[in-house]
C-alpha positions as CSV (number, residue, x, y, z in Angstrom):
1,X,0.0,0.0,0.0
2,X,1.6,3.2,-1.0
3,X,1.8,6.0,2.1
4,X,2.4,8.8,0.1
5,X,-0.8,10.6,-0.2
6,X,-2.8,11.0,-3.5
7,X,-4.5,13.6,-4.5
8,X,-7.0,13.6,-7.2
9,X,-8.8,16.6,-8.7
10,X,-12.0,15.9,-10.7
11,X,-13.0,17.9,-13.1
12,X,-16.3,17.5,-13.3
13,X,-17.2,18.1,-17.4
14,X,-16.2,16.3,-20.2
15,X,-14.1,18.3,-22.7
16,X,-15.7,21.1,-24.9
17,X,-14.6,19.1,-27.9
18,X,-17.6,20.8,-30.1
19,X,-16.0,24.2,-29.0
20,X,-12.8,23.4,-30.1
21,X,-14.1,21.8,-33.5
22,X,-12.0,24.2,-35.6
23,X,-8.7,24.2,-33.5
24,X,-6.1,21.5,-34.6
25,X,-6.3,18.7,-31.7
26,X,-3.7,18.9,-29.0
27,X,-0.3,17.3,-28.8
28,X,-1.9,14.7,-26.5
29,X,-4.3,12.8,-28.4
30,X,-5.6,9.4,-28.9
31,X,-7.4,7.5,-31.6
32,X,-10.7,5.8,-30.3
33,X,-12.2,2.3,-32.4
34,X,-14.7,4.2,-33.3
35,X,-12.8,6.7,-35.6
36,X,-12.9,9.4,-33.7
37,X,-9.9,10.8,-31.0
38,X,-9.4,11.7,-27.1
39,X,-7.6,15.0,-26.4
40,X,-5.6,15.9,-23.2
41,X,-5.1,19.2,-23.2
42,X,-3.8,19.8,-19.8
43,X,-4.9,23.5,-19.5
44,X,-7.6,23.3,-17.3
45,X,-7.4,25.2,-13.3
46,X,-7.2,21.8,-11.8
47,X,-3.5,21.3,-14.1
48,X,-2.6,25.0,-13.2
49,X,-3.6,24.6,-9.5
50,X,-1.8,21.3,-9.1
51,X,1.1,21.9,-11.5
52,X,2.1,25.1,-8.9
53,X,1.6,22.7,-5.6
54,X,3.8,20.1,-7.0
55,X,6.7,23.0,-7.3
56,X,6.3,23.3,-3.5
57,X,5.8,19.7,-2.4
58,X,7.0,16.4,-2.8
59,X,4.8,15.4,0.0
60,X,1.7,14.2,-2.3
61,X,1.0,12.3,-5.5
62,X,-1.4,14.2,-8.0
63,X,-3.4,13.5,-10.6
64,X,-6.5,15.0,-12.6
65,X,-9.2,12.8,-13.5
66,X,-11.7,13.7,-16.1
67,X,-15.1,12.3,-17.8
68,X,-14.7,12.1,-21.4
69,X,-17.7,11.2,-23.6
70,X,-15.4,10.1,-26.3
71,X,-13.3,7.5,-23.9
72,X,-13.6,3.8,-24.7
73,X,-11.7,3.2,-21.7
74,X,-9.2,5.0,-19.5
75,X,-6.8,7.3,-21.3
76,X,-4.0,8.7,-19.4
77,X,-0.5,10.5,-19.2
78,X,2.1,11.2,-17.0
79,X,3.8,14.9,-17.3
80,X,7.7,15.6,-17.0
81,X,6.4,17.4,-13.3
82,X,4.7,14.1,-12.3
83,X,1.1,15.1,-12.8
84,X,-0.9,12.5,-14.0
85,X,-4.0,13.0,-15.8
86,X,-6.4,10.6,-16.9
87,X,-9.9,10.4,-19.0
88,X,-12.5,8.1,-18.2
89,X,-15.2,6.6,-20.4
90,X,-18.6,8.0,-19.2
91,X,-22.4,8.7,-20.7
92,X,-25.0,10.9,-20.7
93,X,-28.0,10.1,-18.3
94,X,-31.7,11.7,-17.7
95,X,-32.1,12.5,-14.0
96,X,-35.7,13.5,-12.7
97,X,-36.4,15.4,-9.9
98,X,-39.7,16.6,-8.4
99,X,-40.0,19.1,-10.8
100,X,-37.6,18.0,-13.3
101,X,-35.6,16.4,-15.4
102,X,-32.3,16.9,-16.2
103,X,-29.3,15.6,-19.0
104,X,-25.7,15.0,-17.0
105,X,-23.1,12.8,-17.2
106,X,-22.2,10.0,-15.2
107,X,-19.2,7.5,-15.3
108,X,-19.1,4.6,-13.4
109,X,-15.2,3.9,-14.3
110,X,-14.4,7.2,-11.9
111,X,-16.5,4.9,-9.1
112,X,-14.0,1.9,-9.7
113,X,-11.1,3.4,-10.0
114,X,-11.8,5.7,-7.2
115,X,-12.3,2.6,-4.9
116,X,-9.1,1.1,-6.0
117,X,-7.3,4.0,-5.1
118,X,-9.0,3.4,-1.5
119,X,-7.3,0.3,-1.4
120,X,-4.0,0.8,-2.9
121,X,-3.3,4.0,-0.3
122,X,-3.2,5.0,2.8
123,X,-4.7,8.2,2.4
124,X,-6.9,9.8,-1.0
125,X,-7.8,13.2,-0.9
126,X,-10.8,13.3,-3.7
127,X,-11.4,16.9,-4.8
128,X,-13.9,18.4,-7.0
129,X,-17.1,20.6,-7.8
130,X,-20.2,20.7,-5.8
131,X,-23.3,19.8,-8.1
132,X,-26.8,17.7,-7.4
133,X,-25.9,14.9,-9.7
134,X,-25.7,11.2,-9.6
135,X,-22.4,11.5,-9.7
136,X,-21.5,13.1,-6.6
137,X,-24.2,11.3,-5.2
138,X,-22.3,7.6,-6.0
139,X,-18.8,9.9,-4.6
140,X,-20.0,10.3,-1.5
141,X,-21.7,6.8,-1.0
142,X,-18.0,5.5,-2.4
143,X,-16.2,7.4,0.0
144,X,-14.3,5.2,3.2
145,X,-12.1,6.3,6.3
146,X,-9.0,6.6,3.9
147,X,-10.7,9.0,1.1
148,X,-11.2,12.6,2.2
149,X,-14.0,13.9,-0.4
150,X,-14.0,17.5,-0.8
151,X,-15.8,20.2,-2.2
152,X,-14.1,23.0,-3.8
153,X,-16.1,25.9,-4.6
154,X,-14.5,28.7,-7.0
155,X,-17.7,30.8,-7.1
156,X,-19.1,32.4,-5.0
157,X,-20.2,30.8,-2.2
158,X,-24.2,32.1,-1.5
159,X,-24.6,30.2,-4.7
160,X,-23.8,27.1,-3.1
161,X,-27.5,28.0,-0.8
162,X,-29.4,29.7,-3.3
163,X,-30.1,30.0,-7.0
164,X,-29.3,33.5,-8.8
165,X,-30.4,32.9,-12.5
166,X,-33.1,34.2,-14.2
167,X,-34.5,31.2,-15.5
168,X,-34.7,29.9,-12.3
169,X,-37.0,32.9,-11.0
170,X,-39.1,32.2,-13.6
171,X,-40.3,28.8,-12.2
172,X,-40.6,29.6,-8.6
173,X,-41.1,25.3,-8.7
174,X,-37.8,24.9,-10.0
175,X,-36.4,27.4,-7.7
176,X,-37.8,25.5,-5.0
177,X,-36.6,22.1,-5.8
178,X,-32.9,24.0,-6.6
179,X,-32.5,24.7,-2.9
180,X,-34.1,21.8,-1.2
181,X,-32.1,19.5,-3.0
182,X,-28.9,21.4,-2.6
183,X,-29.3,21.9,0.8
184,X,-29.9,17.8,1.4
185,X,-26.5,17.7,-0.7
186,X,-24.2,19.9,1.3
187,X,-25.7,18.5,4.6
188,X,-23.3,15.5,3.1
189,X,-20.4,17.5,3.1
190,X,-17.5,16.8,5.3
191,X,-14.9,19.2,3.8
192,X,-15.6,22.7,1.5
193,X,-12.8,24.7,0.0
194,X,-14.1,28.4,-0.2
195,X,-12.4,31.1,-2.5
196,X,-15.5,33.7,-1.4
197,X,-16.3,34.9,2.7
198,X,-19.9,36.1,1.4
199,X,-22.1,32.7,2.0
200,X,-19.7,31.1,3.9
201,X,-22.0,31.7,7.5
202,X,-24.7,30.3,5.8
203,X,-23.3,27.3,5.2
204,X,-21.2,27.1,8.2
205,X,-24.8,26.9,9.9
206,X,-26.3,24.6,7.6
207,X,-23.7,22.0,7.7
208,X,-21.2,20.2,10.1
209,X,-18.3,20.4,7.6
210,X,-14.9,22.1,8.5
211,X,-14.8,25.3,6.0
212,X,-11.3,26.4,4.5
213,X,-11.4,30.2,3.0
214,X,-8.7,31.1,0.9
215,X,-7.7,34.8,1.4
216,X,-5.6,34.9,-2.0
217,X,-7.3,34.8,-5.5
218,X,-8.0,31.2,-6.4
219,X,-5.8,31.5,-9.5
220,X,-2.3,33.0,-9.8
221,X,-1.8,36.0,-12.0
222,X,1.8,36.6,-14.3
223,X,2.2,39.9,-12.3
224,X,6.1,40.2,-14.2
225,X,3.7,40.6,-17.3
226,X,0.9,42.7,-16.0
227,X,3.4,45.7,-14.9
228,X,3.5,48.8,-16.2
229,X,5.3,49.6,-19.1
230,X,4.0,52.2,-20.9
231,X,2.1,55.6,-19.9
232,X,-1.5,56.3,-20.4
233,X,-0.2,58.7,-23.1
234,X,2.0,56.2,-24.8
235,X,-0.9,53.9,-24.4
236,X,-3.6,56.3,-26.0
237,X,-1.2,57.0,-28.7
238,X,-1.4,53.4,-30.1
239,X,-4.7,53.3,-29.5
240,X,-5.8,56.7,-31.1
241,X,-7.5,57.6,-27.9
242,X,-8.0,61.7,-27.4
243,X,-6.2,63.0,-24.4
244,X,-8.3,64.5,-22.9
245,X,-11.0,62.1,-22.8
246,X,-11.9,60.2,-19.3
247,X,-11.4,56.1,-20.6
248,X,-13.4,54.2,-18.4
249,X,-12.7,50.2,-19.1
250,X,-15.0,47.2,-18.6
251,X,-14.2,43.4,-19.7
252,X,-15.8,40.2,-19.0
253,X,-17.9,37.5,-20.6
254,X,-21.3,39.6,-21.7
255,X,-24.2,37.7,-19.9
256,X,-26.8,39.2,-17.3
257,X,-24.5,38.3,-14.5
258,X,-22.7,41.1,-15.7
259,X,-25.2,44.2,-15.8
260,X,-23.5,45.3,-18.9
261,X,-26.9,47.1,-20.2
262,X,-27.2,48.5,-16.6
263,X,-23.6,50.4,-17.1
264,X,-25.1,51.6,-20.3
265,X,-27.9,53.1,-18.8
266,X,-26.0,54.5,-16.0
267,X,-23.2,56.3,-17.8
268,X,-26.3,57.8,-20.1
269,X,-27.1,59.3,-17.0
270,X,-23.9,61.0,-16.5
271,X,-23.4,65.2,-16.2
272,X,-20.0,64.3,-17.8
273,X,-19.9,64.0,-21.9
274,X,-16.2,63.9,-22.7
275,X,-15.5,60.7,-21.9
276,X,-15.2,57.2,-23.6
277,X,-16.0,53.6,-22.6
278,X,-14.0,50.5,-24.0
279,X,-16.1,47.1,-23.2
280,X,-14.4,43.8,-24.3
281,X,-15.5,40.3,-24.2
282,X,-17.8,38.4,-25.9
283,X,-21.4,36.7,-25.0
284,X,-24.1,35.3,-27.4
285,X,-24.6,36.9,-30.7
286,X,-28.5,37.9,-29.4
287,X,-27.0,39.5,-26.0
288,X,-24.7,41.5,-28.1
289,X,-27.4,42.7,-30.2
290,X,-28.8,43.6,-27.4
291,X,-26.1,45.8,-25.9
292,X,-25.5,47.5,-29.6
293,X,-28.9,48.6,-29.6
294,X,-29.1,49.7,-25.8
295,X,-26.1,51.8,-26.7
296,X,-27.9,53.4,-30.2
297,X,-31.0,54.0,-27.9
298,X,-29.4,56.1,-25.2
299,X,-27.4,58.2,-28.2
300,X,-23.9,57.0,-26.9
301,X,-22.2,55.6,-30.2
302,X,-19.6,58.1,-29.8
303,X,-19.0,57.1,-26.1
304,X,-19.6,53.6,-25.8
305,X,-17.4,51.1,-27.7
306,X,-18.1,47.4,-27.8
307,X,-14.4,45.9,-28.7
308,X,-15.3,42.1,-28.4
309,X,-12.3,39.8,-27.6
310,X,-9.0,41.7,-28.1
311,X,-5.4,40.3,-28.1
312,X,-3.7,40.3,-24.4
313,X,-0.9,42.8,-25.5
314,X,-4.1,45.3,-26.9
315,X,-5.8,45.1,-24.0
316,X,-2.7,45.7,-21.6
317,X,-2.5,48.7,-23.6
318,X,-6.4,49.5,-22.9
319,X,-5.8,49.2,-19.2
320,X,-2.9,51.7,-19.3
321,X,-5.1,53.8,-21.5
322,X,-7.9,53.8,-18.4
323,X,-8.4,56.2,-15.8
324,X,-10.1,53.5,-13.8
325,X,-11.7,50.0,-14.7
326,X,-15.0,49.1,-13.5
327,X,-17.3,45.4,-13.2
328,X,-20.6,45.5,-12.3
329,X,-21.9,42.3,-11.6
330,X,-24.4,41.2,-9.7
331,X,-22.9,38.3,-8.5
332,X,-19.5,37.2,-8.4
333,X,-17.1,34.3,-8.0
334,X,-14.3,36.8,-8.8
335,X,-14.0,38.8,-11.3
336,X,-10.1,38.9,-12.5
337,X,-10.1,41.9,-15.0
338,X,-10.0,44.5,-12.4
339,X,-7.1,42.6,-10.5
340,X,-5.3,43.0,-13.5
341,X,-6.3,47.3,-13.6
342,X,-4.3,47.1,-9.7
343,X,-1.1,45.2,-10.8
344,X,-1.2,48.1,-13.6
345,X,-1.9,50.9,-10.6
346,X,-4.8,51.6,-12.2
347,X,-8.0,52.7,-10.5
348,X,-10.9,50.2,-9.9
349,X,-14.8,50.5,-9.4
350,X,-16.4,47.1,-8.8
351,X,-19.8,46.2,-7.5
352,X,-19.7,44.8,-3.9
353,X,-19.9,41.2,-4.4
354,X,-16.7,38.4,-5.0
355,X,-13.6,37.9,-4.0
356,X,-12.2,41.2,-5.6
357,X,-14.7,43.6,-3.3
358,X,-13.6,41.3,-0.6
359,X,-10.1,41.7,-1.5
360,X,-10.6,45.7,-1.5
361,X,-12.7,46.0,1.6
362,X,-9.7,43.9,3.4
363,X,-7.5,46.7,2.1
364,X,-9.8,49.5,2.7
365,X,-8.9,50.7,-0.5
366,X,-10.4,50.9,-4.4
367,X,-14.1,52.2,-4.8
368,X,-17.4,50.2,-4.2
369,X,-21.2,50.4,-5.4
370,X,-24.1,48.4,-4.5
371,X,-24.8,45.5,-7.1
372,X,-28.6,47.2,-7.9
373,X,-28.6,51.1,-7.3
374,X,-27.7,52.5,-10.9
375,X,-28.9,55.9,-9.9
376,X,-25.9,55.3,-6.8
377,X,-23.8,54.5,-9.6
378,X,-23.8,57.3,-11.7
379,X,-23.8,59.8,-8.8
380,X,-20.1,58.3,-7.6
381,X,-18.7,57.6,-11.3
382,X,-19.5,61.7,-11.9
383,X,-17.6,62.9,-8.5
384,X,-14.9,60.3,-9.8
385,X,-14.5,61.8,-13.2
386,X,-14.3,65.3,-11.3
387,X,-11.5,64.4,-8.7
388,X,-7.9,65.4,-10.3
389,X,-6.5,62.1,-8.8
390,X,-7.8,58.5,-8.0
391,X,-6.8,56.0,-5.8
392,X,-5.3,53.0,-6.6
393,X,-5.3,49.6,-4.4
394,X,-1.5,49.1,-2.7
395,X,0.9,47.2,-5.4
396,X,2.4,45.0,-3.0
397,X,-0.7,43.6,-1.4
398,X,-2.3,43.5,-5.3
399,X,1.0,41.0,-6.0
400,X,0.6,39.5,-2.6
401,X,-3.1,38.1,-3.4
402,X,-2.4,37.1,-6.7
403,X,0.9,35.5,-5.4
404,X,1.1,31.8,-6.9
405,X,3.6,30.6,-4.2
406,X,1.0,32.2,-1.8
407,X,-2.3,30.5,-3.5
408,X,-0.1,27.0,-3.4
409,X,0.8,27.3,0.0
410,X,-2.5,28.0,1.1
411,X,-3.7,24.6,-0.3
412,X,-0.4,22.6,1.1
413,X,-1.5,23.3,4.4
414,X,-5.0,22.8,3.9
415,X,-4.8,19.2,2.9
416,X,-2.2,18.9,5.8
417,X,-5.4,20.4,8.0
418,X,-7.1,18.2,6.5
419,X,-5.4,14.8,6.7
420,X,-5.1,15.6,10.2
């Protein structure tokens, strides 16, 4: 029996192989009997998050196990660090709730392998994401004295209790059923990984499980490439932005979560006219639209640019073209863009929600606005635009919570907490 610890990190989706249709297939790959192929990319948080504690520690074994609808059987490699990573064969299957019915997918090879890991070490420490699915279900039954299941949630964590999206509102039965059966589920729970304090109480109260909050960003930022190395002038200057204008910057995916259309209709509230907007990112083609049209409506075509995806070097240059970046989501797991506005020293705005408000409200530093007052929001983004400087959050503590070394320690002594 081996008494090195091994940790496994689920992933708990198949790969977006349809996504990824037109790209050429990885360097790992794998021809299946049935003609098609099995990629390993190896790019996934769990690789990143595991790659970085293996650079600390030699105190564990690692590997990151993932469904994979094209697997015949298990597919797996070993990289030059150590990591493992393997795919497992595994289906789609209909689940029906109360209300409901739902497609997921379900692979009963993760169950058996899972259970000879149990008895080939000493100790397993079984990681992955919290969802109401057979799967997890089959996990937790699976679990024994010498496998340490536990949940780690990147989101934010009041959405582990409750249900924010739309189309759940809709169908207050749905709704209903969302937080009855979650709440049975994380009763279950022996050990949660947290990345956000907001929700944590809750679920301290609702369950017995032992609660670990990380107090760095859940993913590492290059901060030797996120430095400043141009002025906003020089910046503006490539980007044939006007001097004097105010630049006011905004990227993320473009979805409801992120009260894109309510920015639009804020700033067309705004006493102040000289300024520009710069919003990148992408969402559906219908959302989009949407957002062109809101911006055509409110007369702000020569204010308001939609930019889609741009190139990282570009958008560096957009941040040091900004006098201050602002998110205004309604609720967040994160967001990153703005951590990458401090490690520029660039102003932020954020709505207060995520680990990035929590971040600034640790620091007492940055500005804050509720996540549903848009007439609160253009009041403070008009006394911004008239102050002659803004503050920026402290560069050392911006590097400090975007540390890798400091992320990777965190969870090295957690799972020594936790084998404990």
């Amino acid at each position: 029996m081996n008494k090195k610890t091994k940790i496994i990190y689920l992933i708990n989706h198949p790969p977006a192989y349809e996504e990824w249709g037109n790209l050429p297939k990885p360097e790992i790959n794998f021809d299946t009997p049935e003609g098609s192929w099995v990629g390993i990319w190896g790019k996934d948080w769990a690789h990143f998050l595991l790659n970085e504690i293996i650079r600390i520690t030699d105190d564990y074994t690692f590997e990151v196990w993932q469904p994979d609808k094209r697997a015949d059987r298990t597919y797996n490699i070993t990289f030059k660090n150590g990591l493992t990573h393997k795919s497992f064969p595994t289906k789609e299957i209909q689940t029906r709730t109360f209300f409901n019915s739902e497609t997921e997918y379900y692979s009963e090879s993760i169950i058996i392998n899972l259970n000879k890991e149990a008895a080939q070490n000493e100790k397993v420490i079984f990681v992955t994401a919290f969802e109401t699915s057979a799967q997890l279900k089959k996990l937790l039954s699976a679990s024994s004295k010498n496998i340490f299941l536990v949940i780690h949630h990147l989101g934010n964590t009041i959405t582990l209790l409750q249900r924010h999206h739309k189309s759940f509102i809709k169908n207050i039965y749905r709704l209903i059923e969302f937080n009855f059966i979650n709440k049975e589920y994380l009763k279950l729970i022996k050990y949660f990984i947290l990345s956000n304090e907001e929700g944590s109480d809750k679920l301290a109260e609702l369950t017995k499980a032992k609660l670990f909050l990380d107090k760095h960003y859940p993913v590492g930022i290059d901060f030797n490439f996120w430095k400043s190395d141009a002025t906003s002038e020089e910046s503006r200057k490539i980007l044939k932005i006007a001097g004097d204008k105010f630049v006011i910057l905004s990227s993320s995916r473009l979805n409801g979560l992120k009260q894109i259309d309510k920015l639009i209709i804020c700033l067309s509230k705004l006493r102040h006219r000289n300024y520009l907007c710069y919003i990148s990112g992408h969402g559906t083609r219908e959302y989009e639209a949407y957002l062109s049209k809101l911006i055509t409506q409110h007369g702000l075509g020569e204010n308001i640019k939609l930019i889609g995806y741009v190139e990282t070097n570009e958008l560096k240059n957009y941040y040091q073209s900004c006098n201050i970046f602002i998110s205004v989501s309604s609720c967040e797991g994160g967001p990153t863009s703005p951590l990458y506005a401090m490690l520029l020293k660039k102003p932020v705005l954020v709505t207060k929600t995520g680990k990035t408000f929590e971040f600034m409200k640790r620091v007492s530093r940055g500005y804050t606005i509720p996540v549903d007052n848009i007439t609160e929001w253009t009041e403070i983004i008009d006394k911004l635009i008239d102050k002659d400087e803004l503050e920026t959050i402290p560069l050392k503590e911006a590097i400090d919570f975007v540390d890798w070394d400091n992320i990777a320690n965190f969870y090295n002594n957690t799972f020594k907490e936790i084998l404990k």
